[in-house]
N, CA, C and O atoms as a Maestro MAE file, in Angstrom:
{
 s_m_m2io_version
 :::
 2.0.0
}

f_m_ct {
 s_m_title
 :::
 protein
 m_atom[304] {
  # First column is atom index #
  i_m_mmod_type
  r_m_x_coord
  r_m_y_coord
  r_m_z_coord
  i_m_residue_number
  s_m_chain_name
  s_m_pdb_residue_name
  s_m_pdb_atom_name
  i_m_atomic_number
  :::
  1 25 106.047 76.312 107.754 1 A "UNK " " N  " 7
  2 3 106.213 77.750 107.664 1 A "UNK " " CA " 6
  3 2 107.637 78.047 107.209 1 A "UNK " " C  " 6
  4 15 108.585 77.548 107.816 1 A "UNK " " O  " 8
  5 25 107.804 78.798 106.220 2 A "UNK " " N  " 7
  6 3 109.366 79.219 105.962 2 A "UNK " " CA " 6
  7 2 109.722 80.919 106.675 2 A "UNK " " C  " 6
  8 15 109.412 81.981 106.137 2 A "UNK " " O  " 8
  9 25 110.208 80.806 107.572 3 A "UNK " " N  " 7
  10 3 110.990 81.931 107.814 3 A "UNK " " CA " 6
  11 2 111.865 82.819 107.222 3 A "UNK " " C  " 6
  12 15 113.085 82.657 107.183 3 A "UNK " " O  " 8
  13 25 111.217 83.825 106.727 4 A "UNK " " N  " 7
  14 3 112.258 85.222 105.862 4 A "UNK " " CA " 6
  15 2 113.257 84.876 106.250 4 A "UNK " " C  " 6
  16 15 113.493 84.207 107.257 4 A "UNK " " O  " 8
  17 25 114.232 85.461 105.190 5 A "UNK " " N  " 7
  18 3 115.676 85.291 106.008 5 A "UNK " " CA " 6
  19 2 116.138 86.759 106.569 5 A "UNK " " C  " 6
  20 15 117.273 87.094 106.906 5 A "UNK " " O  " 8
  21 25 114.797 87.633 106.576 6 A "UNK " " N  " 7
  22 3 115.209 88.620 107.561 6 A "UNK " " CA " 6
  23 2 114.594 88.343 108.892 6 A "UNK " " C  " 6
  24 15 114.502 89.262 109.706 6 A "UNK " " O  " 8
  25 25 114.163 87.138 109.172 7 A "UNK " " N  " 7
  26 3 113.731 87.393 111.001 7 A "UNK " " CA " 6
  27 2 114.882 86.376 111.362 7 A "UNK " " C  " 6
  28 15 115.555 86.001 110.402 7 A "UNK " " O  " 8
  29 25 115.189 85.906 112.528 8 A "UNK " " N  " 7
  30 3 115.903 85.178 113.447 8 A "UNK " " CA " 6
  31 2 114.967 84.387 114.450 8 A "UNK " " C  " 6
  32 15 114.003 84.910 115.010 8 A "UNK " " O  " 8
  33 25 115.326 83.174 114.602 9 A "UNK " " N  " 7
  34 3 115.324 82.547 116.083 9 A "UNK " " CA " 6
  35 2 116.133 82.195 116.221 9 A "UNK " " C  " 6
  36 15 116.637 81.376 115.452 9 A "UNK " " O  " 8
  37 25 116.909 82.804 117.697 10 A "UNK " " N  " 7
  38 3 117.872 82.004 117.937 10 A "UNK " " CA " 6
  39 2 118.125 82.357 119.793 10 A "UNK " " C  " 6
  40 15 118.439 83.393 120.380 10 A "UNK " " O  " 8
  41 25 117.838 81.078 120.241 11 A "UNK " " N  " 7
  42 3 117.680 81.199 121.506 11 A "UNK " " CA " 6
  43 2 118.418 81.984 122.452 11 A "UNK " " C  " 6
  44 15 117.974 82.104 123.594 11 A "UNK " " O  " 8
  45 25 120.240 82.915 121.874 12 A "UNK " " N  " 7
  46 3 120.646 83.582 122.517 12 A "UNK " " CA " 6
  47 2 120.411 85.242 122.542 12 A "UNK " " C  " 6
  48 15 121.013 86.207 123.013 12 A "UNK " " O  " 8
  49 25 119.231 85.027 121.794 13 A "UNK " " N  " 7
  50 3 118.756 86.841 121.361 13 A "UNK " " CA " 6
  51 2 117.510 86.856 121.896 13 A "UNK " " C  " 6
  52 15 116.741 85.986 121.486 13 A "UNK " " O  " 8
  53 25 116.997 87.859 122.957 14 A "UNK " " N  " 7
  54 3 115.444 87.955 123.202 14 A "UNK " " CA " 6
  55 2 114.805 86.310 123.507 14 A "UNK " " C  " 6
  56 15 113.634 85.936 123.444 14 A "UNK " " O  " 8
  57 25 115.703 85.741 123.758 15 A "UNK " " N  " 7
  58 3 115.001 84.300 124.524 15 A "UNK " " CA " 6
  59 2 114.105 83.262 123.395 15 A "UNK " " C  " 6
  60 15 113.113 82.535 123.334 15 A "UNK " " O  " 8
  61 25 115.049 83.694 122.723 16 A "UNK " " N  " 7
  62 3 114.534 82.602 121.158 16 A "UNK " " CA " 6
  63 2 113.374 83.161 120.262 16 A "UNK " " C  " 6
  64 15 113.124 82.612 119.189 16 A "UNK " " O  " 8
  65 25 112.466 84.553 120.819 17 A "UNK " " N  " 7
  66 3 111.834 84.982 120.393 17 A "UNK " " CA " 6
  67 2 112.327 85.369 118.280 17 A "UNK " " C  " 6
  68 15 113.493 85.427 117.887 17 A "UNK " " O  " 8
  69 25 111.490 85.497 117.657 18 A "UNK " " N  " 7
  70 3 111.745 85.920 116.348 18 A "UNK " " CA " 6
  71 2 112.005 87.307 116.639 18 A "UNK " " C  " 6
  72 15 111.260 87.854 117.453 18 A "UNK " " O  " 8
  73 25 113.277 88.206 115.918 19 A "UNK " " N  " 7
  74 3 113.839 89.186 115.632 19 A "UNK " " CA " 6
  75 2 114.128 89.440 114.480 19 A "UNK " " C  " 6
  76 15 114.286 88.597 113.598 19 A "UNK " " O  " 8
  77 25 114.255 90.951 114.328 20 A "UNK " " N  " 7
  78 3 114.624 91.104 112.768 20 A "UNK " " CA " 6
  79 2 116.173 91.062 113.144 20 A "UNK " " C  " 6
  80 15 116.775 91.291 114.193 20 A "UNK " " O  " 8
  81 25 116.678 90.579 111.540 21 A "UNK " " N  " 7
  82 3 117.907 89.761 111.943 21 A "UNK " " CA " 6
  83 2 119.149 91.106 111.753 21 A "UNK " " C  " 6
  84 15 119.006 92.176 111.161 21 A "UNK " " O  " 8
  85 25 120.024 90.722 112.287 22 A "UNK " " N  " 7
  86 3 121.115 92.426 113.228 22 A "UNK " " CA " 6
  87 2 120.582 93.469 114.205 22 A "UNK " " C  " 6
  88 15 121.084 94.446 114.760 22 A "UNK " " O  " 8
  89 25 119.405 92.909 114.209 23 A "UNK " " N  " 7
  90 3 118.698 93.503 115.724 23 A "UNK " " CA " 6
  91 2 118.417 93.063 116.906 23 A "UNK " " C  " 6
  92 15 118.529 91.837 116.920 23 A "UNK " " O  " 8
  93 25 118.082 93.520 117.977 24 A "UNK " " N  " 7
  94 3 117.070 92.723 119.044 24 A "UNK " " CA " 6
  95 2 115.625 93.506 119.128 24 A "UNK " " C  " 6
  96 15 115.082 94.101 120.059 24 A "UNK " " O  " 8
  97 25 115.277 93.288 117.925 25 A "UNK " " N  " 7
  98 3 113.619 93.943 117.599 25 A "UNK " " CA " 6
  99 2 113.344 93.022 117.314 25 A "UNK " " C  " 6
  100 15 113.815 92.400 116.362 25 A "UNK " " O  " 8
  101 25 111.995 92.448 118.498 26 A "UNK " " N  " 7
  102 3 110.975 91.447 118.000 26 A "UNK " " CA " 6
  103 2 109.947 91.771 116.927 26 A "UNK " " C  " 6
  104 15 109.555 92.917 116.708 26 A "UNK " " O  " 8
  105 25 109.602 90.866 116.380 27 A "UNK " " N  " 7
  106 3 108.923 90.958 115.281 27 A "UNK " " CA " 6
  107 2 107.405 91.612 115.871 27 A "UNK " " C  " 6
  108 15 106.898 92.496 115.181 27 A "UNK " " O  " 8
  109 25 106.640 91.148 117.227 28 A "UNK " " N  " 7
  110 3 105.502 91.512 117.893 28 A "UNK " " CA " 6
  111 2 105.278 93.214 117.795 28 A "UNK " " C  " 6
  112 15 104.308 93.935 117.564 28 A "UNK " " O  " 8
  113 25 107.123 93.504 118.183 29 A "UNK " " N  " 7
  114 3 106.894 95.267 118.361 29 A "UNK " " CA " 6
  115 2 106.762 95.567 117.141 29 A "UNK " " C  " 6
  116 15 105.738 96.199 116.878 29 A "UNK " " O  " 8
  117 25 107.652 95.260 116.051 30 A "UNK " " N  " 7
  118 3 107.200 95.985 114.480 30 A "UNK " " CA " 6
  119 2 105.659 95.852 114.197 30 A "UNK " " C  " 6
  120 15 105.163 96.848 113.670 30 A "UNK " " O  " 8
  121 25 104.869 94.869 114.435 31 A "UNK " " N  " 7
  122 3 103.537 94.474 113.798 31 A "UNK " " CA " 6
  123 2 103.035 95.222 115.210 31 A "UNK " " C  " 6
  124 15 102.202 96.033 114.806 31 A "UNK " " O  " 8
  125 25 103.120 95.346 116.563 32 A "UNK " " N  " 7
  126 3 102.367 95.940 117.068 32 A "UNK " " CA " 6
  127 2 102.649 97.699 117.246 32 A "UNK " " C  " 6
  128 15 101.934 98.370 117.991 32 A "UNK " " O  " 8
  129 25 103.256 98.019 116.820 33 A "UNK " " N  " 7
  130 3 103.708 99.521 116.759 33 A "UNK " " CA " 6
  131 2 102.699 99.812 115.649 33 A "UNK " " C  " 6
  132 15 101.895 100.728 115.828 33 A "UNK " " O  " 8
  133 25 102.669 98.873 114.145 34 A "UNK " " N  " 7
  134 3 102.070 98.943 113.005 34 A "UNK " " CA " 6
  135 2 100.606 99.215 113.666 34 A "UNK " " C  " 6
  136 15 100.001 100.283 113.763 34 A "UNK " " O  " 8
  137 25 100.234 97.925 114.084 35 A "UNK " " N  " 7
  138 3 98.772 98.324 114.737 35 A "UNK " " CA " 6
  139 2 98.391 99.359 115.473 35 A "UNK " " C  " 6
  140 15 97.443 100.132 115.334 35 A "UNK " " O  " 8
  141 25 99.290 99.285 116.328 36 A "UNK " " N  " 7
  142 3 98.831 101.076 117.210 36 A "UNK " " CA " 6
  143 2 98.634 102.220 116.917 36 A "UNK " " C  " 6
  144 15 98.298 103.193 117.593 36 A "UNK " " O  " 8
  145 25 98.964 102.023 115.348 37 A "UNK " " N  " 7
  146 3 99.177 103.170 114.646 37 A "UNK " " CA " 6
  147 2 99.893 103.908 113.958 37 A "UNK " " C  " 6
  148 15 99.461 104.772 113.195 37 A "UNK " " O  " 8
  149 25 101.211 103.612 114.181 38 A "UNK " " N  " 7
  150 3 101.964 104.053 113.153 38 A "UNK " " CA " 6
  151 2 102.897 103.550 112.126 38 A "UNK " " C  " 6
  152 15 103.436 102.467 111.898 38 A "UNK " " O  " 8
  153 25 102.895 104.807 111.547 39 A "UNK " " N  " 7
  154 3 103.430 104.348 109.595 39 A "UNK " " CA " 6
  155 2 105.038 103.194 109.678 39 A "UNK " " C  " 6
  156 15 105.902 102.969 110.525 39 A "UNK " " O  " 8
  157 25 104.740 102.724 108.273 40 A "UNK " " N  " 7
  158 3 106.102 102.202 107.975 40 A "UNK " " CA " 6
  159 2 107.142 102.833 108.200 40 A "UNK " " C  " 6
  160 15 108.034 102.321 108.876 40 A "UNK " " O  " 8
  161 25 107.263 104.186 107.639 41 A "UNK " " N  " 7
  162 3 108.342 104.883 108.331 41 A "UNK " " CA " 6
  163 2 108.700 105.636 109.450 41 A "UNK " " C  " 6
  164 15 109.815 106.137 109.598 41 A "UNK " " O  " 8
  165 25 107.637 105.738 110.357 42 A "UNK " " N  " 7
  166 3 107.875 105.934 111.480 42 A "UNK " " CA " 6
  167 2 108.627 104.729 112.297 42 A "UNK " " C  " 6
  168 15 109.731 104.722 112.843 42 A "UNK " " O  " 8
  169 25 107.701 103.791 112.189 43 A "UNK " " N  " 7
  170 3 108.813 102.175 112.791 43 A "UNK " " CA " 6
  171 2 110.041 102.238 112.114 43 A "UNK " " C  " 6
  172 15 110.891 101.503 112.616 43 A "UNK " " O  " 8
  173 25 110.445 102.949 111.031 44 A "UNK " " N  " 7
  174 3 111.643 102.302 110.262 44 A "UNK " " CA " 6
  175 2 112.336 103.318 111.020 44 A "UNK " " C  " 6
  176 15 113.432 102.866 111.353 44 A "UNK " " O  " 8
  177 25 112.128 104.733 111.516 45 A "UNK " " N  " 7
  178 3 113.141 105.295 112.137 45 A "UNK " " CA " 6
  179 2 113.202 105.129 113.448 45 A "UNK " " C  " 6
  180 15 114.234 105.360 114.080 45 A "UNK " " O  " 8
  181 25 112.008 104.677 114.038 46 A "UNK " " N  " 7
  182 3 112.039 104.374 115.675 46 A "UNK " " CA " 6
  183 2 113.190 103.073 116.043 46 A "UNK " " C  " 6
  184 15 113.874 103.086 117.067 46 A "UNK " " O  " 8
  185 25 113.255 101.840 114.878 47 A "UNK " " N  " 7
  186 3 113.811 100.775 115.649 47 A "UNK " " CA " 6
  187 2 115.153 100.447 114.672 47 A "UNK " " C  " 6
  188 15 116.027 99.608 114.890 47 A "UNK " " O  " 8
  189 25 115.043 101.353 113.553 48 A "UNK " " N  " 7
  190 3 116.498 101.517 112.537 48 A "UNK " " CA " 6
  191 2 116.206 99.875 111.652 48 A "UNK " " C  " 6
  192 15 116.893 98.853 111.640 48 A "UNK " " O  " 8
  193 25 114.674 100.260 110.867 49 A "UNK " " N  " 7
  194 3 114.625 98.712 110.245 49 A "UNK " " CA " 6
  195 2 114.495 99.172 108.882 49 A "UNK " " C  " 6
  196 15 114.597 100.328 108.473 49 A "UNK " " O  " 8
  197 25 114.253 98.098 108.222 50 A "UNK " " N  " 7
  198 3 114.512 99.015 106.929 50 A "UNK " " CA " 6
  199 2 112.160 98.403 106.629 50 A "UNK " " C  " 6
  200 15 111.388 97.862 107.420 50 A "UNK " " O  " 8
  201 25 111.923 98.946 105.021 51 A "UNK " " N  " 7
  202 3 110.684 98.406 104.942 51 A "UNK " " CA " 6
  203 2 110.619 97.263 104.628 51 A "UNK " " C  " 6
  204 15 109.509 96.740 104.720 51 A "UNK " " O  " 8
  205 25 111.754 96.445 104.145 52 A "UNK " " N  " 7
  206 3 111.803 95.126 103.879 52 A "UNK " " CA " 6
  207 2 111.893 94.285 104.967 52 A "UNK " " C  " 6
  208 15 111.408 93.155 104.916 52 A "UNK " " O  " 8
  209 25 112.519 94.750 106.051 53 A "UNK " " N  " 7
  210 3 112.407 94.259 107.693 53 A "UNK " " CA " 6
  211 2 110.830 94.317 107.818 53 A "UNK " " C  " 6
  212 15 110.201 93.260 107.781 53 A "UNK " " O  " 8
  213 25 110.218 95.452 107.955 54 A "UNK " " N  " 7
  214 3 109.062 95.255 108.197 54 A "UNK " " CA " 6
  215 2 107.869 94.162 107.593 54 A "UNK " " C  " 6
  216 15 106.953 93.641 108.229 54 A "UNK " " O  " 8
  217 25 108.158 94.031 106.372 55 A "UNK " " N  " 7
  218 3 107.438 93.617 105.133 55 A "UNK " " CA " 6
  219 2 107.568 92.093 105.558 55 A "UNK " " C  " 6
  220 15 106.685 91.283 105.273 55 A "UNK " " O  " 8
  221 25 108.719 91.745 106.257 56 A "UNK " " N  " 7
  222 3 109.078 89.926 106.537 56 A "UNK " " CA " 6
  223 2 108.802 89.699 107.788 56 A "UNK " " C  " 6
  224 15 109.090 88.543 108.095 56 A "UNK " " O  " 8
  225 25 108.158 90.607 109.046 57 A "UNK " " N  " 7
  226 3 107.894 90.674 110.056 57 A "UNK " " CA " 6
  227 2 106.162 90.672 110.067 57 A "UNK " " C  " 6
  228 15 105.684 90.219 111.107 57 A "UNK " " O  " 8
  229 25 105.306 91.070 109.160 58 A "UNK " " N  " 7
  230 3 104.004 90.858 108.200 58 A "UNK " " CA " 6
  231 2 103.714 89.208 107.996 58 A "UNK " " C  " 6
  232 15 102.904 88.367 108.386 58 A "UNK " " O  " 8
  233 25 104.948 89.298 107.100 59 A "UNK " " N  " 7
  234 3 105.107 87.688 106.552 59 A "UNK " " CA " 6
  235 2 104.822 86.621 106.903 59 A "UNK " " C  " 6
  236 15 104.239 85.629 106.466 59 A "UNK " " O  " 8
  237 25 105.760 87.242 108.557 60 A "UNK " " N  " 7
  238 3 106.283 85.631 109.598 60 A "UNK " " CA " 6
  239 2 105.184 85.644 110.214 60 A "UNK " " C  " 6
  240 15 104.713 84.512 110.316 60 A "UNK " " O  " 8
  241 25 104.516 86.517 110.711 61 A "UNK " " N  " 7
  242 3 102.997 86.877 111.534 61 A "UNK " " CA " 6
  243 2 101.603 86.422 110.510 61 A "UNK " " C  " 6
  244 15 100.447 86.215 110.880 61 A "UNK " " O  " 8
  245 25 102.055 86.370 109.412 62 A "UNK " " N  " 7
  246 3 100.745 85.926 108.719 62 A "UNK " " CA " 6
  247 2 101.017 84.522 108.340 62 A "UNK " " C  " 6
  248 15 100.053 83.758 108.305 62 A "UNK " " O  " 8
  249 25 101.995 84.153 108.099 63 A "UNK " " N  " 7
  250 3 102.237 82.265 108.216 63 A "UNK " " CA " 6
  251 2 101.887 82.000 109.318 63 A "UNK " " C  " 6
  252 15 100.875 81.298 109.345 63 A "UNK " " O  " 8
  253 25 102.420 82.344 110.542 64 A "UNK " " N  " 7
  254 3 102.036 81.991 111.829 64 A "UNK " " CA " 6
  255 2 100.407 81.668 112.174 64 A "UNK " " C  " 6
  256 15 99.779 80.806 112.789 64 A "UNK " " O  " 8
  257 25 100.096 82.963 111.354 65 A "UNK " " N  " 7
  258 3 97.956 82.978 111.919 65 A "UNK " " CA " 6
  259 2 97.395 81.758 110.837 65 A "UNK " " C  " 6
  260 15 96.431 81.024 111.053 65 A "UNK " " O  " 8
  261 25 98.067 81.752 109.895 66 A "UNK " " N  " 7
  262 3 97.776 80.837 108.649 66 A "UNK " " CA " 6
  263 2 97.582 79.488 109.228 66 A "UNK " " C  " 6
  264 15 96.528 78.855 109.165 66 A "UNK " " O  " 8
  265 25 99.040 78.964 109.986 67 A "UNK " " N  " 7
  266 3 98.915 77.776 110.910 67 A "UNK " " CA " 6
  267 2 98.436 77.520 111.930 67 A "UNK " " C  " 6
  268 15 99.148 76.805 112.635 67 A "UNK " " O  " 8
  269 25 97.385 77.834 112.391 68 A "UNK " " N  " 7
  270 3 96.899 78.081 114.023 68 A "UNK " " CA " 6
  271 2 95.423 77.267 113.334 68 A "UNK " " C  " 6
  272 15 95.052 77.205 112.161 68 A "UNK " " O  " 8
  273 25 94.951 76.838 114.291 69 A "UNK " " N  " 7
  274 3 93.429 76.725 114.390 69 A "UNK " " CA " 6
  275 2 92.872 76.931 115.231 69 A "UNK " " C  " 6
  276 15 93.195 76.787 116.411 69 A "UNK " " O  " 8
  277 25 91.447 77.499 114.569 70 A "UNK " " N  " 7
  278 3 90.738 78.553 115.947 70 A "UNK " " CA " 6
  279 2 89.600 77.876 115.829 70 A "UNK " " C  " 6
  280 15 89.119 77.228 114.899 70 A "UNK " " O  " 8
  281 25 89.164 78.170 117.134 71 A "UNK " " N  " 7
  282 3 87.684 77.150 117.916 71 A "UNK " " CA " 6
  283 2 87.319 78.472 118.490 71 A "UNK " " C  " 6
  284 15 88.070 79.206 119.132 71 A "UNK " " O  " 8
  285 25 85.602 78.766 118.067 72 A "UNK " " N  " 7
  286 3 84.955 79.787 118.398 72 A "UNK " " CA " 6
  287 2 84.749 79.116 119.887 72 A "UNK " " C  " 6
  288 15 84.732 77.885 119.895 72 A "UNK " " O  " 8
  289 25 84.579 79.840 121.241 73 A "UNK " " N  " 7
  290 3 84.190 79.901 122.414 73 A "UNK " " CA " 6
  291 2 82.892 79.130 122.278 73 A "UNK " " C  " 6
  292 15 82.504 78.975 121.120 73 A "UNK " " O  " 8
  293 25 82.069 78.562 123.356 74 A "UNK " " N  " 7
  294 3 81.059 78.564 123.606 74 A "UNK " " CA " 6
  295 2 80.152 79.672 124.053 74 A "UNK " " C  " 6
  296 15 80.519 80.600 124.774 74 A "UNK " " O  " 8
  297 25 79.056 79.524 123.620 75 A "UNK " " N  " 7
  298 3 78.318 80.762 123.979 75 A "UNK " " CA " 6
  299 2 77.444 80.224 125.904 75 A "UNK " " C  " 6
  300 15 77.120 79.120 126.344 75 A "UNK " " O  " 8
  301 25 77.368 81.556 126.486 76 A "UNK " " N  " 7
  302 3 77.448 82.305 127.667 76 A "UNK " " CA " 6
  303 2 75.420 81.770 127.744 76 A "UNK " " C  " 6
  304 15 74.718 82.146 128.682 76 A "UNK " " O  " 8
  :::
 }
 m_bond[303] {
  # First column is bond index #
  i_m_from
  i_m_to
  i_m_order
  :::
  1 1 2 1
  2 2 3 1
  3 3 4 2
  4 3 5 1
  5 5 6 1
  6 6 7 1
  7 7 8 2
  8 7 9 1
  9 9 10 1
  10 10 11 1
  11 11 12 2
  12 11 13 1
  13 13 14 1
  14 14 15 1
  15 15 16 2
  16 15 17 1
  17 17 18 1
  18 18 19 1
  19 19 20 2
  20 19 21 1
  21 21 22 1
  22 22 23 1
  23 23 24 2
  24 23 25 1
  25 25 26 1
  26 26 27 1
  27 27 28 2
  28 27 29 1
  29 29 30 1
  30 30 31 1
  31 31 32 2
  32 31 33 1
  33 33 34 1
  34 34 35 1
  35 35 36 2
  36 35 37 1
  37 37 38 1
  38 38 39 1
  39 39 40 2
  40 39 41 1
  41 41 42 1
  42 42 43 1
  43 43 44 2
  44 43 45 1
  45 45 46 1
  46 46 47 1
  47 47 48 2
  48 47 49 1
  49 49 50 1
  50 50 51 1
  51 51 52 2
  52 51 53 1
  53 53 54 1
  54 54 55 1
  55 55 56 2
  56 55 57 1
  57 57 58 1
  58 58 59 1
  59 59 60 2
  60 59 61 1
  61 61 62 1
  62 62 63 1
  63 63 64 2
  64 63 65 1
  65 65 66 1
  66 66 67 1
  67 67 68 2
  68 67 69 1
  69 69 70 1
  70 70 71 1
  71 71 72 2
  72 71 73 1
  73 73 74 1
  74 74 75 1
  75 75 76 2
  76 75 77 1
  77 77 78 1
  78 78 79 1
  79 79 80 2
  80 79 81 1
  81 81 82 1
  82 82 83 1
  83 83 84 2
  84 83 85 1
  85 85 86 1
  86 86 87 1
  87 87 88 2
  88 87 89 1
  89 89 90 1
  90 90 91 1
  91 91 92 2
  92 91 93 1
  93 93 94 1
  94 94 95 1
  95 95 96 2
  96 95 97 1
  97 97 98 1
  98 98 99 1
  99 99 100 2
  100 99 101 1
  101 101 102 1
  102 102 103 1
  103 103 104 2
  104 103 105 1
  105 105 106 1
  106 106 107 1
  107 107 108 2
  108 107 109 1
  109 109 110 1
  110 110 111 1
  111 111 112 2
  112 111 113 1
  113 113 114 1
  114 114 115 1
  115 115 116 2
  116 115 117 1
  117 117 118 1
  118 118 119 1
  119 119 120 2
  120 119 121 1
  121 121 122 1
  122 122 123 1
  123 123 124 2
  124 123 125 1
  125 125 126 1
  126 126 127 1
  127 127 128 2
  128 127 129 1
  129 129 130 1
  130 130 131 1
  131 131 132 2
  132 131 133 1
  133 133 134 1
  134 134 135 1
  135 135 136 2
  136 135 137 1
  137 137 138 1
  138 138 139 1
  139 139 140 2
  140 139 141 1
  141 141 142 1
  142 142 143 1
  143 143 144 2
  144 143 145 1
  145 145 146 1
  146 146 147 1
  147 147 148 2
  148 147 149 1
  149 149 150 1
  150 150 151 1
  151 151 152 2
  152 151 153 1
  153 153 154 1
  154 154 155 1
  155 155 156 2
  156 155 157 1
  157 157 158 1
  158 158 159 1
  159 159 160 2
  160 159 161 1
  161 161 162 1
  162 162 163 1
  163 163 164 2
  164 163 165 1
  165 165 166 1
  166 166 167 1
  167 167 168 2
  168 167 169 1
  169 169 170 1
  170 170 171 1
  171 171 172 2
  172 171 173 1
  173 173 174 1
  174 174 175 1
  175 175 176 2
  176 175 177 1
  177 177 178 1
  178 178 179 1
  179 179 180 2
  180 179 181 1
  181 181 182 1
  182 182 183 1
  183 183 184 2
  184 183 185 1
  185 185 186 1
  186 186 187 1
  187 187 188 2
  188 187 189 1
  189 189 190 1
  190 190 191 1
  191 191 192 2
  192 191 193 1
  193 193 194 1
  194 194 195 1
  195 195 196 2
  196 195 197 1
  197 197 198 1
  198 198 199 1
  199 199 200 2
  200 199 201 1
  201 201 202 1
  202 202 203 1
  203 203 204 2
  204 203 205 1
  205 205 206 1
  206 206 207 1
  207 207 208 2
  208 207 209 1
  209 209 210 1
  210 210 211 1
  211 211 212 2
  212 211 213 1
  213 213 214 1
  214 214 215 1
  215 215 216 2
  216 215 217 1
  217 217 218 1
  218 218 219 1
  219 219 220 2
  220 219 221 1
  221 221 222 1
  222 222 223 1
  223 223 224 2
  224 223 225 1
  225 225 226 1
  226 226 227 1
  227 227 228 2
  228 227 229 1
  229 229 230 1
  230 230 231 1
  231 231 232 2
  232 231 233 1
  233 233 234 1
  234 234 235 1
  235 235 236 2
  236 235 237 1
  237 237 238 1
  238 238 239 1
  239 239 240 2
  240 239 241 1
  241 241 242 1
  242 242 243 1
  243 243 244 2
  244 243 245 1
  245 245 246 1
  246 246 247 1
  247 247 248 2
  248 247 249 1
  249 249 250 1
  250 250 251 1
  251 251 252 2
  252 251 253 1
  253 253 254 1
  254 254 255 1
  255 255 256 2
  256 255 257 1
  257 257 258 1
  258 258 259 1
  259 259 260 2
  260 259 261 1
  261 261 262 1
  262 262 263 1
  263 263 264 2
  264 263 265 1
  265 265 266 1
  266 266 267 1
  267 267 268 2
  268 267 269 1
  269 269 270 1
  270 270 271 1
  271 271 272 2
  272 271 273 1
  273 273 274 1
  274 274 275 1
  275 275 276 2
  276 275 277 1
  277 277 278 1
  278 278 279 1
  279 279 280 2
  280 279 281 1
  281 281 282 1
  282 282 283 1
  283 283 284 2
  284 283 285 1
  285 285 286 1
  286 286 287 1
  287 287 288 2
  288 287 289 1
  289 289 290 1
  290 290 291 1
  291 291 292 2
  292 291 293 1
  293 293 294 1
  294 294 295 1
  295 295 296 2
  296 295 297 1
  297 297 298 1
  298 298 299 1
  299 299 300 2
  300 299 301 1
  301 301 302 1
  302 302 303 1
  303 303 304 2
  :::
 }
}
């Protein structure tokens, strides 16, 4: 996975969590604010990111799901 060079890990910010980088905004709240409902520019004025912050916070979350493997449940 290559990491934007707008997110961060770095274990002394938010506990190593990924951040957009000159912030302590996890990447979870940008993509889950997105999901809950609201616009790009509403997040861009709620957490002071820009849309290119947002756009690499997308990025890092869709490499991430990219690398995962999923095993359907057993059925009930």
């Amino acid at each position: 996975m290559t990491v934007p060079n707008r997110i961060v890990l770095d274990p002394a910010v938010s506990h190593g969590k990924p951040v957009i980088r000159g912030t302590r905004v996890p990447v979870t709240v940008v993509v889950g604010s997105l999901a809950g409902g609201m616009t790009f520019e509403e997040v861009q004025r709620e957490y002071d990111v820009t849309a290119d912050d947002i756009r690499a916070a997308l990025r890092f979350v869709g490499e991430l799901a990219e690398q995962e493997s999923f095993h359907p449940l057993p059925s009930v």
